[in-house]
Each structure stands twice: as C-alpha cells, then as structure tokens.
N, C-alpha and C positions, 0 to 999 in steps of 0.2 A: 600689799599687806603690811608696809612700815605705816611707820607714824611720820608726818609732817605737821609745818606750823606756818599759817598763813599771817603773813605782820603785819600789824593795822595799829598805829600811833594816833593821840588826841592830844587836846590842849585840856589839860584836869581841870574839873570847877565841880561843884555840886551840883546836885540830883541829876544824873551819870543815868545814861540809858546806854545800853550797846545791845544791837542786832547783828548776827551772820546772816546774810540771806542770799540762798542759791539761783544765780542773776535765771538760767535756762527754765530753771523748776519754779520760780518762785516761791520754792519751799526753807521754811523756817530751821535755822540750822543751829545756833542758841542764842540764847536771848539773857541780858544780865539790866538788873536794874530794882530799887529798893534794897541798894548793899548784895544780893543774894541772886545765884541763876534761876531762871522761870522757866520753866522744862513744859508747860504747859501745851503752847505753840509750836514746840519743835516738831519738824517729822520725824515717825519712826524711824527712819530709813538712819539718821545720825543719834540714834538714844543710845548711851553709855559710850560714846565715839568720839566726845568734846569735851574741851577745858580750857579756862582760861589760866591766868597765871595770876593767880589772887593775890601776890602779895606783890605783884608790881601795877596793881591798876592807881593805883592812886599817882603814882609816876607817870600814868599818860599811856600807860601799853592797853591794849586791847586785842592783842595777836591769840588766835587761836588753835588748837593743838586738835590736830585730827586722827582719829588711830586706825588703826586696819583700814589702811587707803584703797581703794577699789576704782575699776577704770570707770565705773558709773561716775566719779566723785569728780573726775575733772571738768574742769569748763572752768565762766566766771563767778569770782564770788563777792559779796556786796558787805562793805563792813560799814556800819552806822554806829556814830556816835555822837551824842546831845547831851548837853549841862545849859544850863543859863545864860553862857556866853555865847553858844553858836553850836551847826552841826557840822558833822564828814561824813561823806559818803566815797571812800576809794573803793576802788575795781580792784581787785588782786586774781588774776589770772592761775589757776591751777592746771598743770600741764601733770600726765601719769606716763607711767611708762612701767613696762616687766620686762627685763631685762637678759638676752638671753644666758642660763645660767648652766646647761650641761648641753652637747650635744652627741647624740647615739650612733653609735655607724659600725655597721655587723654584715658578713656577707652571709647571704641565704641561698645556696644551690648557687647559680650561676649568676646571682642579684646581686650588687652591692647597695644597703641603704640606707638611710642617712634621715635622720629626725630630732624634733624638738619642738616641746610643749610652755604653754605659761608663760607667752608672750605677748607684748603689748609695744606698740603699734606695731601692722603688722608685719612681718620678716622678710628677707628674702635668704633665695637658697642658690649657692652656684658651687660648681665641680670643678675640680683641678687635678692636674694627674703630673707624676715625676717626669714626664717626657720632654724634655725642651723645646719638641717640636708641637705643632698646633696638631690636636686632636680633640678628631667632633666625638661628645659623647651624648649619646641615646639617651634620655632620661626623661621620667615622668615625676612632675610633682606638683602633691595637692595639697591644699591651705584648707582647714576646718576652724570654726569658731566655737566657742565653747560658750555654756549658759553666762558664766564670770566674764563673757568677754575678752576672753583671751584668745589668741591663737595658737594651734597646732601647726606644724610643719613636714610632711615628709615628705623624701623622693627619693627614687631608686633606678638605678643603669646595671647595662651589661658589663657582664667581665670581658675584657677582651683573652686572647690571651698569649699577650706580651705580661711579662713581668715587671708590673709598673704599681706604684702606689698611689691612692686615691682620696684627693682631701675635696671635704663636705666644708663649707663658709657659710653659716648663715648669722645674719646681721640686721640691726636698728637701725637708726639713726641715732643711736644711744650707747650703743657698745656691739661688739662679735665674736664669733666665737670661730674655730676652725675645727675639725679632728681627722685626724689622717689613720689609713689603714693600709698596714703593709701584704703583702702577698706572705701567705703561711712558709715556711722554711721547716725541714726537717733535721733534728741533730740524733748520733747515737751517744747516748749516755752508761756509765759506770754504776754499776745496783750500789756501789760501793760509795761514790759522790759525784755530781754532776752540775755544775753551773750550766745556767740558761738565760741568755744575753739579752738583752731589752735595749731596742733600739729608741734613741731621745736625741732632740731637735738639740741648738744650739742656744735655744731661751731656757731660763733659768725653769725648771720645774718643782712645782713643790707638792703634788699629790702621784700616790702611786699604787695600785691596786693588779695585784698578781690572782686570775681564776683559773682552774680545772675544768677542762671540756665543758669552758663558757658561764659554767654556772657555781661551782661549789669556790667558795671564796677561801685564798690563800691565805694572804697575807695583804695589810690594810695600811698604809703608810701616809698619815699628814704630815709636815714638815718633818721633824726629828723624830717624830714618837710613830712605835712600829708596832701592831698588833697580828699577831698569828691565831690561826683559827684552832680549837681545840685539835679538832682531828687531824692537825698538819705538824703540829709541835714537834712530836718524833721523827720530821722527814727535813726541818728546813734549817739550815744549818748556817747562813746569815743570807744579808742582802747587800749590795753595794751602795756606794755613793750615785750611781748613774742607774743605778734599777733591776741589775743582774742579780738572780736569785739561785743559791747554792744549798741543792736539795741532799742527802744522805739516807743512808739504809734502805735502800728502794728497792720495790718489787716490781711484779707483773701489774700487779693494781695501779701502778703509777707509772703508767705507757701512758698518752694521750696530750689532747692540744693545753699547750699554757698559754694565758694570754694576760701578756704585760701594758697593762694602762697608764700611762704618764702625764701630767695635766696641771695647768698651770692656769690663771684669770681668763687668759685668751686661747689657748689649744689644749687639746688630747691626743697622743699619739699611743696607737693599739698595734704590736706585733704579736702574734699568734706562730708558738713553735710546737711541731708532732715531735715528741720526744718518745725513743724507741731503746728500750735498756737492755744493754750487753751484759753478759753474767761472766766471770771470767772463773777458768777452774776453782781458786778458791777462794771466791765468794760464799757468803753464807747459805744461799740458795743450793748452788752447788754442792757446797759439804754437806746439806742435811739431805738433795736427793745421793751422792751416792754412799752415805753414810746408812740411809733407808735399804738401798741394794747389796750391801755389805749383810744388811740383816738378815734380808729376805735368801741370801746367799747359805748364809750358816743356817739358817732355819730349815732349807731343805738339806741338808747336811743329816744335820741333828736328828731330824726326822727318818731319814734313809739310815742314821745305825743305828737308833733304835728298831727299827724295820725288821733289820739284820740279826740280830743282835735278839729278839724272840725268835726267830725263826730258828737260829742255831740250839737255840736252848728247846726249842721242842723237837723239833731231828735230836737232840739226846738223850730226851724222853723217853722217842719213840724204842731206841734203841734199847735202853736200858727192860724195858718192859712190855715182851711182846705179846701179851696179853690186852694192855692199855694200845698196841698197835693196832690188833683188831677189832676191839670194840672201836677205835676211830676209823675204820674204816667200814662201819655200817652194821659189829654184829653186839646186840643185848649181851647181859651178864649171862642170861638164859642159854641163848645162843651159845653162848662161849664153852660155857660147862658141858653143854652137848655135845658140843666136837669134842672137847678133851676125854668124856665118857666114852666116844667112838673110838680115838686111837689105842686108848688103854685096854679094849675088850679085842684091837687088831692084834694087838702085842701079845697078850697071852695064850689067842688063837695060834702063832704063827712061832711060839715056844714048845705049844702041847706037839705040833706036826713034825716038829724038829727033836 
C-alpha cells in the first residue's frame, strides 16, 4: 500500500511520446504525449495511481510514481519512449512484498498460538522453546489467502508442563519477526503500592504496552512518550526504563492477570503476572471496614439505651398512677369507675356492721 517509482531514462528531443505498459497484462498503465497525460487508454485498474514528474521530463526522466502498490501490481513493466531521434523500450522488473509487521501469541486453555496477517510472499512459521535440549513440539499450522492476495498465518501447540517459554518466528524472505511468551507467574502485592516486573530480552526495545485480564489497555508507550488510560490514572504511579509498572491505591477490583508487551522492529516479548493484593491492618480498605464495625458497634449500643431508657420511664408511670395501671392492663375508663363504685359501696357496708 506504499508508493514506489519505476526509473525509466531517455535521450530528450521533440514530439516526446512515453508509454508504461504492463508486460503480463498488456494493460495500459499511462500514457504522456502532446505536452499533456492521455488517461484515455489507461486501465482502470491504475486511474488516479500514476504520475510522472513533469518538471523533470524535459531532462530525459520518464520514471513513474505508482501509489497504493498492490501484489496484483508486480511483474514486468514496459517503459516506451519516442522523439525524432529514436525509441526505448527498457524492462523494469517490479518485485512486492508485505512485510511481516506484528505477530500475535496468546495461550488459549491448554493451546499456545501464534499468528499473523497482511503478508506477502508467502511466510513461514517455526517454534522454539527456552529448553537447551531438543524438544519435539506438536503443532498444527494453516496458511489462508486473502481476496488482496495476501497471506494469513497461524499455528498452534500444546503446553507441555514444564515451565518453559515459547517463541513463534515467522519470516519472508524480506524481513522476521519473533514473539516469545513467558509461562504466567504469580506475585502478592501492597493495596498500598505494588510494582510488577516485565520481563525484556537483551535488544534494545522501543514499544511497550501494559493490559488487564488481556483486554482493557493500561498504559501505551512508544519510544519516550507514555500514555495512561483514563481509567487507570488514579492507580499507575510510574513505569520503568526496562518496563516494570508501579501501580498505587489498589483494591479488590485490581486482583488479576497483567500483561507486559515489549517490542521492537524484530521481536515481542509477552509476560503475563496474577497479581493477588494483600491489605495490611492499616490500609485504607481496612480502616474504612473496621471503621464501618466501630459504627455498626455504637449503633447497637445506642439503640439498646434508648430501649432502656423508655422502658424505665414507663415502670414509673406505671407506678406513680395506679389507675393508668389498669386501664393498661386491659380495663375501659368505664370499667374503671365501676370497680372504684364497688369498693366504695364495700367500705360503707363494712362501717354500718362495725
């Protein structure tokens, strides 16, 4: 999808014809002649894709500038040019190439597997593992083509399980790429601060990309210039030279895998750590639950003498007013006056006898 420029040199004279023509296709690729381009003749296939270099044709260039190159585009190309004094007709050979430019490598259950896409001619793919000793590895891998003529690449193997790291090489004839992946490691960390170590090769690295349980992006780093994600701002408290990322004010939310990507023209190296956080008595966590149980403490306190505290006050109600005793204990105002009219009519009976 660059731009290239095929060189095609003449001896200048007047009335100047030039043709590009596609040797395989026979198809017209541009055409210059009466001062001006003739777009008439061209294929579709190269409209608004060509240019000459108009202000050097009169110097004898004729080279042409092809944009958004496509693997259709390669083969030979034909450059003609005619004036009065004679023609040329050179061959200029267009060779393509996609180059490969990231490669993928993620374990899946018991799988480790390993791809890459938007390449051109096509790749190969081979395994290596940290072992110094020769080990056969089980692996299947399939090459697909795509409509642009490009190639896919993946393939995938068992874990075994030795604790061994796994590098994926797929390669051109044009350039390679590698990316290695280390076996997961577990650390216990501080809610209070916590670095998390990124392991990195001995080549100079210049890209570096820190995720959360694979997917929510940390922090972004191309050469010097470092980008943190909104939602991470409050937890990351810097990065290192070598890729170690030092998190702060952490919770339960921030238990989980981190995975450090390091990556440079030719390799990616990916360690993945379960970070597991320790709360220590007085962490913030800590002081707000037993700060909470301090509450919930006096609350039933509080509750229990006010409790208290009606109940004595009506025991001295009760006491003071034994009238108000008995109506609580079930009899009317009615009621009440009735018994008082009985004992008073006992009392004077029990005066008259005496």
């Amino acid at each position: 999808m660059r731009s290239c420029i095929l060189p095609c040199s003449f001896q200048p004279g007047e009335e100047l014809v030039i043709h590009w023509i596609q040797v395989s296709t026979g198809y017209t690729v541009h055409s210059y002649y009466h001062n001006q381009d003739q777009f008439g003749r061209q294929d579709p296939r190269f409209r608004d894709r060509t240019s000459l270099f108009k202000d050097q044709i009169s110097r004898g260039n004729a080279s042409l500038r092809l944009t958004g190159a496509k693997v259709q585009d390669q083969g030979p190309y034909k450059c003609y040019t005619g004036t009065k004094t004679g023609t040329k007709e050179p061959i200029i050979k267009l060779n393509m190439h996609a180059p490969v430019r990231k490669v993928d490598i993620q374990q899946v259950e018991n799988r480790i597997t390993c791809s890459s896409e938007g390449i051109f001619p096509e790749p190969e793919l081979t395994w290596s593992t940290s072992s110094q000793s020769s080990v056969t590895l089980q692996n299947k891998t399939t090459v697909q083509r795509t409509e642009q003529q490009l190639y896919s690449i993946s393939s995938s193997l068992m874990v075994s399980g030795t604790d061994l790291d796994y590098s994926c090489t797929i390669s051109t004839p044009t350039n390679k790429r590698r990316a290695t992946w280390s076996q997961p490691t577990s650390i216990n960390g501080s809610a209070t601060e916590t670095t998390i170590p990124c392991r990195s090769s001995n080549t100079p690295l210049t890209g570096l990309i820190w995720r959360f349980n694979h997917s929510h992006i940390i922090l972004n780093r191309t050469g010097t210039d470092s980008t943190v994600s909104e939602e991470w701002r409050q937890q990351v408290e810097s990065v290192s030279e070598s890729g170690s990322l030092t998190l702060k004010d952490l919770s339960s939310d921030q238990e989980g895998m981190y995975t450090c990507e390091l990556s440079n023209a030719e390799e990616t190296n990916i360690t993945n750590t379960f970070l597991r956080i320790e709360r220590s008595p007085d962490s913030p966590n800590n002081i707000a639950a037993i700060a909470g149980g301090v509450i919930l403490v006096l609350g039933i306190i509080a509750a229990a003498a006010a409790a208290y505290f009606i109940y004595k006050k009506m025991k001295k109600g009760k006491n003071k007013n034994p009238q108000a005793a008995k109506i609580s204990n079930g009899q009317t105002s009615e009621q009440q006056k009735m018994t008082q009219t009985t004992e008073d009519d006992s009392a004077e009976g029990k005066d008259e006898l005496e």
